[in-house]
ROVO-436303 format. One record per residue: x, y, z of N, C-alpha, C, CB in turn; residue in one letter; residue number from 1; chain. Coordinates in steps of 0.2 Angstrom, whole numbers, plus 2048, in hexadecimal, padded with zeros to 3 digits. Each point is the difference from the previous one (the first is absolute). Glycine has a CB too. Layout:
N
+-------+--------+-----+--------+---------+------+-------+--------+-----+--------+---------+------+----+-----+----+
: neast : nnorth : nup : caeast : canorth : caup : ceast : cnorth : cup : cbeast : cbnorth : cbup : aa :   i : ch :
+-------+--------+-----+--------+---------+------+-------+--------+-----+--------+---------+------+----+-----+----+
:     X :      Y :   Z :      X :       Y :    Z :     X :      Y :   Z :      X :       Y :    Z :  A : NUM :  A :
...
+-------+--------+-----+--------+---------+------+-------+--------+-----+--------+---------+------+----+-----+----+
***
This chain:
92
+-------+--------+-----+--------+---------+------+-------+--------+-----+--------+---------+------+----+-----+----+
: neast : nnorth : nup : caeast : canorth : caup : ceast : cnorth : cup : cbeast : cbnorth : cbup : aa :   i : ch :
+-------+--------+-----+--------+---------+------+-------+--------+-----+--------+---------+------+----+-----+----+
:   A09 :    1ED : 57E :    805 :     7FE :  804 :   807 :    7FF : 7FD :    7F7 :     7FA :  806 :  X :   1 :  A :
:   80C :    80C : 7FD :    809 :     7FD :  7FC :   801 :    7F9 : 7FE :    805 :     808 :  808 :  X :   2 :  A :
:   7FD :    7F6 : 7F5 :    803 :     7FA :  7FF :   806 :    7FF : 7FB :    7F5 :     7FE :  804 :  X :   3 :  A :
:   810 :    7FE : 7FC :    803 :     7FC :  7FA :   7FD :    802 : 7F9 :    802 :     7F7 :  807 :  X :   4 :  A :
:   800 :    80B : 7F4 :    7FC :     800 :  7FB :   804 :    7FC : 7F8 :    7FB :     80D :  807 :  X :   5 :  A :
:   809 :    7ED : 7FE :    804 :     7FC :  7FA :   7FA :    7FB : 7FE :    80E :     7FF :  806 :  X :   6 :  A :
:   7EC :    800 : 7FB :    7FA :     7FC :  7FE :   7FB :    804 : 7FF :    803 :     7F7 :  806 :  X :   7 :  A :
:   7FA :    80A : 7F4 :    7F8 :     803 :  804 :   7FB :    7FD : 7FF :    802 :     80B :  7FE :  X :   8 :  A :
:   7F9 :    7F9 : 806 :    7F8 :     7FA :  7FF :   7FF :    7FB : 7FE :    7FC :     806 :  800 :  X :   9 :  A :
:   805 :    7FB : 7F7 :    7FD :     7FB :  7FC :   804 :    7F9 : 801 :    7FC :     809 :  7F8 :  X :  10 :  A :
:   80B :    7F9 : 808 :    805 :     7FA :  801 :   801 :    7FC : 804 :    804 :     805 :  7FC :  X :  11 :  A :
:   7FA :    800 : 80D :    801 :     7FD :  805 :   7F8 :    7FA : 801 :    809 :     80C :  807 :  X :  12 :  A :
:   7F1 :    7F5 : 7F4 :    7F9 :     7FD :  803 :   802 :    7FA : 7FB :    7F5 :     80C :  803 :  X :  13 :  A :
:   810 :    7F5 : 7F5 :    801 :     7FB :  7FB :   804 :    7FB : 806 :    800 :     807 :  7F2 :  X :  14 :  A :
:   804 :    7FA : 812 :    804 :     7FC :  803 :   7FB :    7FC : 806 :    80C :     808 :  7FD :  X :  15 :  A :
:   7EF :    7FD : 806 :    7FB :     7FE :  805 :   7FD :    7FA : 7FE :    7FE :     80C :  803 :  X :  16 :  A :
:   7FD :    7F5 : 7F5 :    7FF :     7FA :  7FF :   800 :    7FA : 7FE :    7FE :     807 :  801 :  X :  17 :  A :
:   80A :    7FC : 7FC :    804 :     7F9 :  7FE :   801 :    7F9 : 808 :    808 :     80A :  7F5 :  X :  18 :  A :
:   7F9 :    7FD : 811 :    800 :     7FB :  804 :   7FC :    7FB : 802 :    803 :     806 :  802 :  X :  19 :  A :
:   7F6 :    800 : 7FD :    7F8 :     7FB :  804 :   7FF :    7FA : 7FB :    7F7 :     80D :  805 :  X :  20 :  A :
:   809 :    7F4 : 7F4 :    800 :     7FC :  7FC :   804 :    7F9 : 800 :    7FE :     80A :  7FD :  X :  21 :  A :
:   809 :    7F7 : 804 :    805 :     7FA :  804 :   7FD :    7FE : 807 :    80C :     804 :  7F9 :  X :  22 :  A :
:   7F3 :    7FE : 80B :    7FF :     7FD :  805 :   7F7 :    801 : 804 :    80E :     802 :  800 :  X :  23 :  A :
:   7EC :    802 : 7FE :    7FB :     800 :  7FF :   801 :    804 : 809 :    7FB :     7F5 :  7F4 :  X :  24 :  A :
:   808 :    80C : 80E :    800 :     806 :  808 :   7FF :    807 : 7FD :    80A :     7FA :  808 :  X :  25 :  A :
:   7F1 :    80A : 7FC :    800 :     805 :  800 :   803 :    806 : 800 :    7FA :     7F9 :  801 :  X :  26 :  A :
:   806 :    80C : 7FF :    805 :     805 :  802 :   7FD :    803 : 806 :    805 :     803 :  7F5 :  X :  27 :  A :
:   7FF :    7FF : 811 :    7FB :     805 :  804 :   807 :    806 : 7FF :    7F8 :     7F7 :  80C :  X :  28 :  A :
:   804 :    811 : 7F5 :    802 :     804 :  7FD :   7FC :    806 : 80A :    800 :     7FA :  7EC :  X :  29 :  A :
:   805 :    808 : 814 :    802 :     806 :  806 :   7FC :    806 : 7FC :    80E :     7FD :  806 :  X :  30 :  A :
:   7EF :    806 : 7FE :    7FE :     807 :  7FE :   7FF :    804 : 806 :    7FA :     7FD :  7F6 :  X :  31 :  A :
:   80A :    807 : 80B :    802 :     806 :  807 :   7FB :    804 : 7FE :    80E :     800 :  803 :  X :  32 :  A :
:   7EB :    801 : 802 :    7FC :     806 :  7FF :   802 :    805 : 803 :    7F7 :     7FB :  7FE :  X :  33 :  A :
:   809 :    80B : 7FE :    800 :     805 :  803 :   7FC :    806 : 7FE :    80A :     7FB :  802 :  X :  34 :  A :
:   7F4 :    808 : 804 :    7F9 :     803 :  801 :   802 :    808 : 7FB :    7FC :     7FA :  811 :  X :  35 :  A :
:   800 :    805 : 7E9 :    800 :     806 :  7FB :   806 :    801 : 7FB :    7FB :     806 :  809 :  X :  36 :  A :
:   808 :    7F3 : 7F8 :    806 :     7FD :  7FC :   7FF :    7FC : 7F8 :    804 :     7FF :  80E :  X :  37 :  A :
:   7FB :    7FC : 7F6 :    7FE :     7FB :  7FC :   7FA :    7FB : 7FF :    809 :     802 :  802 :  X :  38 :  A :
:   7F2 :    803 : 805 :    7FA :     7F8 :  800 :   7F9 :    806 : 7FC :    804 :     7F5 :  810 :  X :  39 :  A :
:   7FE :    80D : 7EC :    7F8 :     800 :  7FA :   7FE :    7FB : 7FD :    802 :     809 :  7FD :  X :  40 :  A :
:   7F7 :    7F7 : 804 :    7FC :     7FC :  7FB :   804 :    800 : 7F7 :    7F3 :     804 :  80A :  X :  41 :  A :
:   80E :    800 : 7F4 :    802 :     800 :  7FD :   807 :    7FB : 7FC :    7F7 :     80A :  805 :  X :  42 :  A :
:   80D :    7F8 : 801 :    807 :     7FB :  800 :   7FC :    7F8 : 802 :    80B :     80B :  807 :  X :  43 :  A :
:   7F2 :    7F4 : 7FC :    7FC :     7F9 :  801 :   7FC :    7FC : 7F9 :    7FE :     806 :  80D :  X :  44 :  A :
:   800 :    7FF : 7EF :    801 :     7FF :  7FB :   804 :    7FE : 7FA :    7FB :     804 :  806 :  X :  45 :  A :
:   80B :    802 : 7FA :    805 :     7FD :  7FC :   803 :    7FA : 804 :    803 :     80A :  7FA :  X :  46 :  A :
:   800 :    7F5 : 80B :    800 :     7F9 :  801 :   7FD :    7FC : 7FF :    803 :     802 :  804 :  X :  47 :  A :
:   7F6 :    7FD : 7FF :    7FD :     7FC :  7FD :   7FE :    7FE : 7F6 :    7FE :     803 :  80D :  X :  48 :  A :
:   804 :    801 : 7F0 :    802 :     800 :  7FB :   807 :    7FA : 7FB :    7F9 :     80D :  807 :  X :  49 :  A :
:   80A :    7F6 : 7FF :    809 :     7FC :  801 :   800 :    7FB : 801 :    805 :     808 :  803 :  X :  50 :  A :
:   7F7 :    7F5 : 803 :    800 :     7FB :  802 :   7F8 :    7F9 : 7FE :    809 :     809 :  809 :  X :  51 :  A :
:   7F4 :    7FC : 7F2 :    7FB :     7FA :  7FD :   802 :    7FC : 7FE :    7F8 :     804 :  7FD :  X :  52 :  A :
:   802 :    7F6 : 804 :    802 :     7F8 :  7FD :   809 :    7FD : 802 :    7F4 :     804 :  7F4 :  X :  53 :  A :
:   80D :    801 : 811 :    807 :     7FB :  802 :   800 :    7FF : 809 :    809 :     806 :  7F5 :  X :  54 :  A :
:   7FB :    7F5 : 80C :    7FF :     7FB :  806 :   803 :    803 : 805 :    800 :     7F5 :  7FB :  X :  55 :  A :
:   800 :    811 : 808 :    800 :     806 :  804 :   7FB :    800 : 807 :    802 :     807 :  7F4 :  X :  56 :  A :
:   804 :    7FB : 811 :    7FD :     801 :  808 :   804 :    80A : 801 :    802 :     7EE :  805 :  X :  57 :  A :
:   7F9 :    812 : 7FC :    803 :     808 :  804 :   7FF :    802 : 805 :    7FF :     803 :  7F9 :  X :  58 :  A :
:   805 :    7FE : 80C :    801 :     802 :  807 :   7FF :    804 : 801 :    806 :     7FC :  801 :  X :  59 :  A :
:   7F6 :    80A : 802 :    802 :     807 :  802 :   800 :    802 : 805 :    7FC :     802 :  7F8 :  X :  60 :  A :
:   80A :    801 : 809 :    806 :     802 :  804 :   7FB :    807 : 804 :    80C :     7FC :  7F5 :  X :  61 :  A :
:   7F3 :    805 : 810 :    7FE :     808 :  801 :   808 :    804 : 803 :    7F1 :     7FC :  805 :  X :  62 :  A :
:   810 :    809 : 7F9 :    803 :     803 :  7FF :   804 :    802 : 806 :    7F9 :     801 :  7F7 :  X :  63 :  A :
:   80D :    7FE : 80E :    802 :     800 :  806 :   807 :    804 : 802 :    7FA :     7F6 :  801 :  X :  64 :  A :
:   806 :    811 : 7FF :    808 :     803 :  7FF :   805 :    7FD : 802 :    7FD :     808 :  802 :  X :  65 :  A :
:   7FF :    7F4 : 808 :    805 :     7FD :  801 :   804 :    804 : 806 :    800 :     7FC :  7F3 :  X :  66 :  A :
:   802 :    801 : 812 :    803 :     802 :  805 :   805 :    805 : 800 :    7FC :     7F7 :  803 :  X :  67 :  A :
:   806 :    80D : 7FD :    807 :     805 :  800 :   800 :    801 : 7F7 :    808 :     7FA :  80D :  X :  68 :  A :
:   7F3 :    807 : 7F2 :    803 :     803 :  7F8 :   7FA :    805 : 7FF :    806 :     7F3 :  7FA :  X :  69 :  A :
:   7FB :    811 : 800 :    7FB :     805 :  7FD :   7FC :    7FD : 7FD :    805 :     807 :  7FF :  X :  70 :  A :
:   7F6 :    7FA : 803 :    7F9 :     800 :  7F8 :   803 :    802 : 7FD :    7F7 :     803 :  802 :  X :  71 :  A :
:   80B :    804 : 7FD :    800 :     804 :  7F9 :   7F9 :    801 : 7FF :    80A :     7FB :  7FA :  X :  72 :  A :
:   7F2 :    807 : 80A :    7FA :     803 :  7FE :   7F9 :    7FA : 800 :    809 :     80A :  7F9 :  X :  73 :  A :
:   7FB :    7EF : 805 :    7FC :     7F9 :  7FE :   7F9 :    7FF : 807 :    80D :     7FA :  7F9 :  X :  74 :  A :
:   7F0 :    805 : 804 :    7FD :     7FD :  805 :   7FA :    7F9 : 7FF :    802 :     80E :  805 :  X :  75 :  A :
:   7FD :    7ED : 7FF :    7FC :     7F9 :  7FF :   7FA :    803 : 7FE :    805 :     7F9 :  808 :  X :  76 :  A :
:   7F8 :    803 : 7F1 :    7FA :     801 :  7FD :   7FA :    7FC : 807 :    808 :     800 :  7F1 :  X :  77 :  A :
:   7F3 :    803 : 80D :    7FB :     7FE :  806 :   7FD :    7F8 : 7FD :    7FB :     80F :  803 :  X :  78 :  A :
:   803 :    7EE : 803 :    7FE :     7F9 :  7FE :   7FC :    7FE : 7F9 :    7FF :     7FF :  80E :  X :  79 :  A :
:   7FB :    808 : 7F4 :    7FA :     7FD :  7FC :   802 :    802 : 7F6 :    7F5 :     804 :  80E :  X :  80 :  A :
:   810 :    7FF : 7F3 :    805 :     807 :  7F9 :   801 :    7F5 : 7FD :    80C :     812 :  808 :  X :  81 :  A :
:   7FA :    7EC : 7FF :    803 :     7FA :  7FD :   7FA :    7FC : 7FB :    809 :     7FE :  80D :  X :  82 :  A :
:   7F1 :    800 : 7F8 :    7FD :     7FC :  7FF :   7FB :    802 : 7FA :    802 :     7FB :  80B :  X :  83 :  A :
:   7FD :    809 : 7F3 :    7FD :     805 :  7FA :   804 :    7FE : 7F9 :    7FE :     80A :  809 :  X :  84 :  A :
:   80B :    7F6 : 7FA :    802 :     7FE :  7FA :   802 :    7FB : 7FD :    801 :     808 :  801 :  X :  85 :  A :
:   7FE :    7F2 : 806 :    800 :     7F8 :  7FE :   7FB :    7FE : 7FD :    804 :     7FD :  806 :  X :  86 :  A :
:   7F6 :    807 : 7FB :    7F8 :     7FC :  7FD :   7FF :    805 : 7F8 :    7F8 :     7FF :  810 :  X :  87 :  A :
:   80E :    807 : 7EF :    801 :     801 :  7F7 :   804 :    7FA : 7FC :    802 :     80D :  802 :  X :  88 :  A :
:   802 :    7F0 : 803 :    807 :     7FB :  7FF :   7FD :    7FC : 7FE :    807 :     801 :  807 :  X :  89 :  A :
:   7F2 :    7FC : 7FC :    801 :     7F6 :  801 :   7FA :    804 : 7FB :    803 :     7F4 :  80E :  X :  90 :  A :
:   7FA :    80D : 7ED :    7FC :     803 :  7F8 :   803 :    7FD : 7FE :    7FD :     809 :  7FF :  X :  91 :  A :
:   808 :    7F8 : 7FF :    807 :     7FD :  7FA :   803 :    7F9 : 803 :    805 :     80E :  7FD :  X :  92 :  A :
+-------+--------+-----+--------+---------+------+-------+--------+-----+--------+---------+------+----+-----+----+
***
């Protein structure tokens, strides 16, 4: 995902847990699925990888162009795709 690149990973999760630490709230964290994109078992993995043993909610987003706009080709990952790669997720 494009993003900012004035922070990366390691720094933005060191500031993550400095939060949960001071205030003992979890993080909830957005993940837009998109069908051949992003939702492999495998990425469910490295996240969950990223997100062991810290106080983490994750939302997932199914994937919606959206009224008057392009895909670009995107299209919504299938229900059972989603739920395949919550049940790699909650492992970790």
């Amino acid at each position: 995902m494009p993003v900012d690149h004035t922070y990366n990973l390691e720094t933005l999760m060191k500031s993550l847990d400095n939060y949960t630490d001071a205030t003992n709230k979890r993080i909830f964290y957005e993940y837009i699925m998109i069908n051949g994109v992003n939702d492999h078992l495998k990425l469910a993995d490295q996240l969950g990888k990223l997100l062991e043993g810290r106080l983490a909610h994750v939302n997932f987003i199914p994937y919606n162009a959206g009224e008057g706009t392009s895909s670009d080709g995107y299209s919504t990952t299938p229900r059972f795709i989603i739920e395949k790669f919550q049940k790699t997720l909650e492992k970790y």
